[in-house]
VEXKE-785231 format. One record per residue (C-alpha): residue number from 1; x, y, z. Coordinates in nm, 2 decimals. Layout:
BEGIN
(pt NUM; (X; Y; Z)) ...
***
This chain:
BEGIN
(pt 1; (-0.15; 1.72; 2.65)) (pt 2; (-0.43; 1.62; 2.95)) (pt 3; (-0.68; 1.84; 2.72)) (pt 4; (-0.57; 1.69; 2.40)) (pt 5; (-0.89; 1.47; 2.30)) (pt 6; (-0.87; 1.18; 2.09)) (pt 7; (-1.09; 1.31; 1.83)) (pt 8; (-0.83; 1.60; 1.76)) (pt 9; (-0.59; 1.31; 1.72)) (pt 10; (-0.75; 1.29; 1.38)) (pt 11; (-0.74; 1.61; 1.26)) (pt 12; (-0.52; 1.54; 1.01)) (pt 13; (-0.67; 1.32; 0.69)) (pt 14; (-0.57; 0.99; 0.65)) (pt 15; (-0.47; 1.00; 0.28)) (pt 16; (-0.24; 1.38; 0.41)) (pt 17; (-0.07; 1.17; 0.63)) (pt 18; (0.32; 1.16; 0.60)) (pt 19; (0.44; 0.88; 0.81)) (pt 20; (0.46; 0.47; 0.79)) (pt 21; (0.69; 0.33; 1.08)) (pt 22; (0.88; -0.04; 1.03)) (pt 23; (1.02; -0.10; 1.38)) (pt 24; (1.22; -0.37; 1.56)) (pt 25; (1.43; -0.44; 1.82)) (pt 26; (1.27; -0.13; 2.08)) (pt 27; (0.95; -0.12; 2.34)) (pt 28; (0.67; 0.09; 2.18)) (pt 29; (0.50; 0.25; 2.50)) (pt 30; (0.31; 0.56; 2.60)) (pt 31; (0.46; 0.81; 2.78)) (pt 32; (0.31; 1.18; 2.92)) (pt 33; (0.10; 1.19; 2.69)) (pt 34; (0.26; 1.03; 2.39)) (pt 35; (0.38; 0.72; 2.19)) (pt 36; (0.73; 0.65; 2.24)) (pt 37; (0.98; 0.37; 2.12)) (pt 38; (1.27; 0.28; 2.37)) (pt 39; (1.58; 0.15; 2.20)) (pt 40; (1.85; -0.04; 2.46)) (pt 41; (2.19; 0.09; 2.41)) (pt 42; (2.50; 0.02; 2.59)) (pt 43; (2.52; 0.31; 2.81)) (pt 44; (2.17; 0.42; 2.79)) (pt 45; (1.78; 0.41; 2.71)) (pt 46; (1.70; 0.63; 2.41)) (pt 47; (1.36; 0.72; 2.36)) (pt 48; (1.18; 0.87; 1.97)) (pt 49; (0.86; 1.01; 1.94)) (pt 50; (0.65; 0.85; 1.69)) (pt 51; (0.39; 1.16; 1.59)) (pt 52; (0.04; 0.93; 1.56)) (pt 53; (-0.14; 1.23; 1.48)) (pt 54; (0.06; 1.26; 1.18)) (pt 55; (0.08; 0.84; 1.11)) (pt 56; (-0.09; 0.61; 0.89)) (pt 57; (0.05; 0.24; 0.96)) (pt 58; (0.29; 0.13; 1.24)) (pt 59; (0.48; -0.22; 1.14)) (pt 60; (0.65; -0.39; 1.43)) (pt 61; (0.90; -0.64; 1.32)) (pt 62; (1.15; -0.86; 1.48)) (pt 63; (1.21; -0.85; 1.89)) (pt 64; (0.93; -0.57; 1.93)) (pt 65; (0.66; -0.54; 2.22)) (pt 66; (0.41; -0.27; 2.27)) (pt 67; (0.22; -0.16; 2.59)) (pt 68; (-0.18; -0.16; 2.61)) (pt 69; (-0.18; 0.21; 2.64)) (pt 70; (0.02; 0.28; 2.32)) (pt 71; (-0.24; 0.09; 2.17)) (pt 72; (-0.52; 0.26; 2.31)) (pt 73; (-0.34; 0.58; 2.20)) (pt 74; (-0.27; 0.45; 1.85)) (pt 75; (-0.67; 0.35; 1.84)) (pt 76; (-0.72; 0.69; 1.88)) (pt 77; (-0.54; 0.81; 1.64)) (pt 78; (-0.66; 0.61; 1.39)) (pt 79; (-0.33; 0.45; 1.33)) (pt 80; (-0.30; 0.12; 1.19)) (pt 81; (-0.10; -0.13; 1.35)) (pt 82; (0.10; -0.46; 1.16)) (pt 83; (0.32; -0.75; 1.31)) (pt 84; (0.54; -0.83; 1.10)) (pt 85; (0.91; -1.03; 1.01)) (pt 86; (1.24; -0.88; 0.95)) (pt 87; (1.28; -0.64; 0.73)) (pt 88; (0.89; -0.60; 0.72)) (pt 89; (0.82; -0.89; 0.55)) (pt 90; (0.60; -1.10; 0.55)) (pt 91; (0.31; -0.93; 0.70)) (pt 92; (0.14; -1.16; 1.00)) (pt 93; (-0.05; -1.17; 1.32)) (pt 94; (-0.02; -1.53; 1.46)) (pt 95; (-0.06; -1.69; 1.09)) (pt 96; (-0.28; -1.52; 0.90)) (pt 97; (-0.22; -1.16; 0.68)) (pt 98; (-0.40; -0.94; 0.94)) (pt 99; (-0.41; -0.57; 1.05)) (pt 100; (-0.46; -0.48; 1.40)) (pt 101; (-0.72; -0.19; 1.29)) (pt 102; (-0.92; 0.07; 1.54)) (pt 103; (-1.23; -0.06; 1.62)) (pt 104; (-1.46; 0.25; 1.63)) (pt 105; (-1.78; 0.26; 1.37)) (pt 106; (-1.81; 0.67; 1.37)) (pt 107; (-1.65; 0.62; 1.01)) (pt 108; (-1.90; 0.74; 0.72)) (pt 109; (-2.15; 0.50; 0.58)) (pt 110; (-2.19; 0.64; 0.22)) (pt 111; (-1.88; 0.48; 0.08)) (pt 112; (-1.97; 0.10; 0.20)) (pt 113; (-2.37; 0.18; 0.09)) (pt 114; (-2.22; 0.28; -0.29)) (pt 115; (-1.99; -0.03; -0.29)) (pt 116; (-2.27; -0.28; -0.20)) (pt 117; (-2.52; -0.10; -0.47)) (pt 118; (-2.26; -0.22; -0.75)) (pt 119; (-2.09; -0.50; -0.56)) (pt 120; (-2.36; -0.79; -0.63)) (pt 121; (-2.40; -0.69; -0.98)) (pt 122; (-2.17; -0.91; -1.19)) (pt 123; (-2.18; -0.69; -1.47)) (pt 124; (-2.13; -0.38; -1.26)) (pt 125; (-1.85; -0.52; -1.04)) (pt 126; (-1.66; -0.67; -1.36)) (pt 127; (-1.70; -0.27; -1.52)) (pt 128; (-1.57; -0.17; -1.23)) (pt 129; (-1.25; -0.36; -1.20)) (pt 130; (-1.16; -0.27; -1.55)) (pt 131; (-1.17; 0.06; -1.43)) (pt 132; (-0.92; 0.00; -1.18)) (pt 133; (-0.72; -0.15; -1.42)) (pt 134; (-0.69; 0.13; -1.61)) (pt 135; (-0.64; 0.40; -1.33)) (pt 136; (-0.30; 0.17; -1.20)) (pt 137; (-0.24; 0.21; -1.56)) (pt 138; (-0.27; 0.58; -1.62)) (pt 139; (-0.09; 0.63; -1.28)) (pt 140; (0.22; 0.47; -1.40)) (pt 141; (0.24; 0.64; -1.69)) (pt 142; (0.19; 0.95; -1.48)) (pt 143; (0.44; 0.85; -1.21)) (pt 144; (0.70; 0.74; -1.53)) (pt 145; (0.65; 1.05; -1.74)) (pt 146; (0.75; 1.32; -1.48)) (pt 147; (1.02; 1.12; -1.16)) (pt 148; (1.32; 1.24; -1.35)) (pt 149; (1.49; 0.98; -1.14)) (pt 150; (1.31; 0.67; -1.32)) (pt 151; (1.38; 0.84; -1.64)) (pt 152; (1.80; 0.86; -1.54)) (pt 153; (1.71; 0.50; -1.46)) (pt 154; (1.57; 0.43; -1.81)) (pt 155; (1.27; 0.39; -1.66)) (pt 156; (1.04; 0.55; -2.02)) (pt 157; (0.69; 0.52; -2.05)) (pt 158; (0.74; 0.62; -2.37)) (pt 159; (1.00; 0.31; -2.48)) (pt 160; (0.86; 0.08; -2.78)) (pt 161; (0.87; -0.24; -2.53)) (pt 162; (0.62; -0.09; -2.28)) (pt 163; (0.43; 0.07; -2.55)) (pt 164; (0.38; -0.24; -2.73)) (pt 165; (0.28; -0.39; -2.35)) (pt 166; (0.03; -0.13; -2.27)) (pt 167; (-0.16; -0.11; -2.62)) (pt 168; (-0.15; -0.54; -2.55)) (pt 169; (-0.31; -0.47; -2.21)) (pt 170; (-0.57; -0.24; -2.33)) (pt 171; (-0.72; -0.45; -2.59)) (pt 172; (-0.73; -0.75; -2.39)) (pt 173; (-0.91; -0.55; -2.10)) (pt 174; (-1.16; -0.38; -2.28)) (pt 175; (-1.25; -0.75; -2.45)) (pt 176; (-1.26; -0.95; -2.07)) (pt 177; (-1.57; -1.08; -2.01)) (pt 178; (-1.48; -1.23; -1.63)) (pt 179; (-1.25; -1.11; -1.34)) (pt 180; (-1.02; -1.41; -1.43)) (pt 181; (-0.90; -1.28; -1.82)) (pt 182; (-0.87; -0.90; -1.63)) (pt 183; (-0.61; -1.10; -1.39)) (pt 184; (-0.46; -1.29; -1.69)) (pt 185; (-0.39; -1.00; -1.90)) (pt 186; (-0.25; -0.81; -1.53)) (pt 187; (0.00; -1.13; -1.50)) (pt 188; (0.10; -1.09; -1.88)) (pt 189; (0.15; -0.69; -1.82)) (pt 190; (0.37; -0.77; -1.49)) (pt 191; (0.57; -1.04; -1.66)) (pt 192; (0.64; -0.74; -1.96)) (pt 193; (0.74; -0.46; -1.64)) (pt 194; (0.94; -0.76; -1.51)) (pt 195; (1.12; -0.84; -1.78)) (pt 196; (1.17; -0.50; -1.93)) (pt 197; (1.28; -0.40; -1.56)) (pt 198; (1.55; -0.65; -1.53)) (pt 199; (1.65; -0.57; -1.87)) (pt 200; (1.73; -0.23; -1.74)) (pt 201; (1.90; -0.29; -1.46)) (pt 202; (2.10; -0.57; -1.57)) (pt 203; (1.93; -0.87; -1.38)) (pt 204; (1.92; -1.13; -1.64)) (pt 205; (1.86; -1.40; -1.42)) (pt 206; (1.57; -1.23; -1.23)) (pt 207; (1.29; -1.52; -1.17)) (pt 208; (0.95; -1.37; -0.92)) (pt 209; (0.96; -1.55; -0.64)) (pt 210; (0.63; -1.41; -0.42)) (pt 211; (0.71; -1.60; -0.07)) (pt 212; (1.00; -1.46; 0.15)) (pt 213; (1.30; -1.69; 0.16)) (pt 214; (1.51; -1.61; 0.42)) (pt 215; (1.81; -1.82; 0.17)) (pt 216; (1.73; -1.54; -0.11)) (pt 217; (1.98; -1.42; -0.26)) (pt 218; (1.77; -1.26; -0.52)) (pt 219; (1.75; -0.86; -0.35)) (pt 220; (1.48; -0.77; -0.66)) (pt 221; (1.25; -1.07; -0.51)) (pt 222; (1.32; -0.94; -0.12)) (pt 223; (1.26; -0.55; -0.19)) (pt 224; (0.99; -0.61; -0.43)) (pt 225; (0.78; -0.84; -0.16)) (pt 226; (0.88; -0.56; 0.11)) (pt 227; (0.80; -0.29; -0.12)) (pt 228; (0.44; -0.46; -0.18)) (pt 229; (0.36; -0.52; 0.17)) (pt 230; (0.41; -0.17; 0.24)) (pt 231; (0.15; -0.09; -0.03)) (pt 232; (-0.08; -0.33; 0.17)) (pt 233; (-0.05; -0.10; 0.49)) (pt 234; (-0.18; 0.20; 0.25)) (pt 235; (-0.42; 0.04; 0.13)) (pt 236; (-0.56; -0.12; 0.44)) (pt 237; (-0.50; 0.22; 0.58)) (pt 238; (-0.74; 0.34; 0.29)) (pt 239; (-0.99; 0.10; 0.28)) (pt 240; (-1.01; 0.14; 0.67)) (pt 241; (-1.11; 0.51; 0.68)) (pt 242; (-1.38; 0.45; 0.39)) (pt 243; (-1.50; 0.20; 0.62)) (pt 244; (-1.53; -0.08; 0.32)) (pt 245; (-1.47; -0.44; 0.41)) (pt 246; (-1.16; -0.66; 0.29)) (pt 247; (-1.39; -0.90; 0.13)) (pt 248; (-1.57; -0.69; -0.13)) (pt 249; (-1.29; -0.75; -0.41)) (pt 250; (-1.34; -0.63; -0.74)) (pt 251; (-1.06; -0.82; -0.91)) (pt 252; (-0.91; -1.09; -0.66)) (pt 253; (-1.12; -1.41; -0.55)) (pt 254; (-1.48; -1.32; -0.38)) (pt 255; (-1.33; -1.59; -0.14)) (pt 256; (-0.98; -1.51; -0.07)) (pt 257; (-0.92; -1.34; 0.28)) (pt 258; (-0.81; -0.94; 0.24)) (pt 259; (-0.89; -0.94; -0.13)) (pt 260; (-0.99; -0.61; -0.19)) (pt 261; (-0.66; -0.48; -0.02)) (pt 262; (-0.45; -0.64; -0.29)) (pt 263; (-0.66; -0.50; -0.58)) (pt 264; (-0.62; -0.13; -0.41)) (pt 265; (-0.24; -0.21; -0.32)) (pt 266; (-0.22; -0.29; -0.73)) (pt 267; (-0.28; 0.02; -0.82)) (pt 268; (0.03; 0.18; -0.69)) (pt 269; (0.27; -0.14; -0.75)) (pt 270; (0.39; -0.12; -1.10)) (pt 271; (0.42; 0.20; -1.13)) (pt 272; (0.66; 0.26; -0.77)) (pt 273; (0.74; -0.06; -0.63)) (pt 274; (0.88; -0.25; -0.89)) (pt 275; (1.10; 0.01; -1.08)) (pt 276; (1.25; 0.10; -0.70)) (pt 277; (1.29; -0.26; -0.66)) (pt 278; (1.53; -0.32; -0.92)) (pt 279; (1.68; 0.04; -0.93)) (pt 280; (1.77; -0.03; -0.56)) (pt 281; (1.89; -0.43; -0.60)) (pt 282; (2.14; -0.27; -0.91)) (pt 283; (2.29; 0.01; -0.62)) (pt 284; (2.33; -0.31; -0.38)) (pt 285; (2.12; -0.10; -0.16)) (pt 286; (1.98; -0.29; 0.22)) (pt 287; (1.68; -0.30; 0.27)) (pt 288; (1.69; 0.00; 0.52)) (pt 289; (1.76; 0.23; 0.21)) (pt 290; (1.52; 0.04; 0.02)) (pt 291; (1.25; 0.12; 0.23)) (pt 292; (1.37; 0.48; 0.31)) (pt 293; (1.34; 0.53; -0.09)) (pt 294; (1.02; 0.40; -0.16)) (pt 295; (0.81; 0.51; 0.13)) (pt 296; (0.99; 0.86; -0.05)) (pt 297; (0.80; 0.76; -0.36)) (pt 298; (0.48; 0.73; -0.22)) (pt 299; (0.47; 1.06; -0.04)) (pt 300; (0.62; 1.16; -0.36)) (pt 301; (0.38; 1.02; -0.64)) (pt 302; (0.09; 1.11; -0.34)) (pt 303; (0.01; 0.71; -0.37)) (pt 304; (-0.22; 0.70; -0.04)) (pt 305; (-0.44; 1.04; -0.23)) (pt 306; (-0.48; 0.85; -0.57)) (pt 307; (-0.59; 0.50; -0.37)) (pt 308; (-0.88; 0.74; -0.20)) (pt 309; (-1.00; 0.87; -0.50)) (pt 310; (-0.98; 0.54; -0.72)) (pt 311; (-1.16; 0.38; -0.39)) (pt 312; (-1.42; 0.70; -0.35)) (pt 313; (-1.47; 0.71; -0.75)) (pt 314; (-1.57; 0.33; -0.78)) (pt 315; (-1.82; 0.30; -0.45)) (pt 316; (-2.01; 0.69; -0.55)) (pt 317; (-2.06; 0.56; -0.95)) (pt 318; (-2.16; 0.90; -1.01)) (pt 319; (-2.32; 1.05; -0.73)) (pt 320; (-2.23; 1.35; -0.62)) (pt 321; (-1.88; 1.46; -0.43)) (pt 322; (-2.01; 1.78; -0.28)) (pt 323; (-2.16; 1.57; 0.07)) (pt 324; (-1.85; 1.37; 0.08)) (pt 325; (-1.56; 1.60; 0.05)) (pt 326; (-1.73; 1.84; 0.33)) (pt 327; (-1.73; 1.56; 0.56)) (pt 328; (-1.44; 1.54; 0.79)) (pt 329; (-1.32; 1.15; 0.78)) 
***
């Protein structure tokens, strides 16, 4: 391990990564070489490995510490790192949403250079979030048409109420003339998934309620705000490596802090978190299980690849792939 450098710590692609940690209660430390967690048991210290090489966002929840060498190592590595509450929710560093990222500007340029050429273009940026409109769109259907477990859940892209949603949401987006009707006709789309989710699974008294409550006893609300943070780690994860700022939103307010990682966390949410959401609140699942499932979906559905090319398709606009895809992020 003393010859291991740090650049062969990320060897391995951010968007081929198969790990996201949630930890709490343990010491996250660095140890010959590696990053370890120390659980206290009764009789003894256990230590686990966490393989950073291998890692794409570490959340540390309730009664967690970590050593200043673990984070050097997890720098290294490239690995993102979150505080967060229990259960991984909500997501917070002292009181605002924030990721601990690496600091290191060796990331490529040609990504932020693309975004910035469309970015201050009204026109440009509003063609641009319709576009990612449509990709979460055509990944849901995607993601619905072949997990044979949605389908057993009645989970059916091809069912008259989500039909009738979809061709709804496709007129209204092609007719938007600002970002705020794109975010309207979203919220009238996610109210449809909601209801025809809770339909499904029997929740007839399912109201969204975004803020964590630790008095919930609504488990839909708790696992879908868990299962949406988690799509915030991948997507700050993505964003990240591209080396684009938070702050250059396509959808979300040009003013509201980490923007941009909500619209890329979107893409994924409708078509994984919320059906796992419900499907998991119905089987009276914890949150544990919850998490173990849809972290399963996303390495599954490869969520983390299809939020790298959405994100690489909208900042090139056409230029060519050849330089990028030889390049070694």
């Amino acid at each position: 391990m003393d010859d291991l450098s740090p650049s062969d710590l990320k060897t391995i692609l951010h968007s081929k990564r198969a790990n996201m940690y949630y930890l709490e209660y343990c010491r996250v430390m660095q140890k010959d070489g590696r990053v370890l967690y120390l659980t206290e048991a009764k009789n003894e210290n256990q230590y686990f490995n966490i393989p950073i090489a291998n890692t794409t966002v570490l959340l540390l929840g309730n009664g967690t510490s970590i050593t200043q060498a673990a984070m050097r190592m997890l720098a290294q590595a490239g690995v993102l790192v979150g505080f967060a509450g229990g259960g991984g929710t909500p997501l917070y560093m002292a009181c605002e949403i924030e990721w601990l990222t690496p600091q290191s500007e060796y990331r490529p340029t040609e990504y932020l250079h693309g975004w910035m050429q469309f970015w201050f273009d009204d026109e440009k940026r509003l063609a641009t979030a319709k576009a990612f409109q449509l990709a979460r769109i055509s990944y849901l259907e995607t993601v619905w048409q072949k997990d044979r477990e949605l389908k057993t859940e009645g989970f059916e892209v091809s069912s008259e109420q989500i039909q009738g949603a979809l061709a709804v949401f496709h007129t209204r987006t092609d007719a938007a003339k600002k970002q705020a009707d794109l975010l309207l006709t979203e919220a009238q789309l996610t109210k449809a998934l909601y209801k025809f989710a809770a339909n499904n699974t029997n929740a007839v008294e399912f109201s969204r309620q975004h803020q964590p409550d630790k008095n919930s006893t609504s488990k839909a609300n708790d696992f879908l705000n868990h299962g949406n943070y988690l799509a915030y780690g991948l997507a700050a994860s993505c964003l990240w490596v591209l080396g684009i700022p938070h702050g250059f939103a396509v959808m979300h307010g040009k003013t509201r802090r980490g923007a941009l990682v909500f619209d890329v966390a979107d893409l994924i949410k409708d078509a994984l978190v919320l059906p796992w959401a419900f499907i998991c609140a119905k089987e009276n699942a914890t949150e544990q299980e919850f998490r173990q499932q849809i972290l399963q979906a996303f390495t599954d559905h490869k969520a983390l690849d299809f939020m790298f090319n959405t994100v690489k398709q909208a900042a090139l606009q056409g230029h060519a792939l050849e330089d990028i895809e030889a390049q070694n992020l």
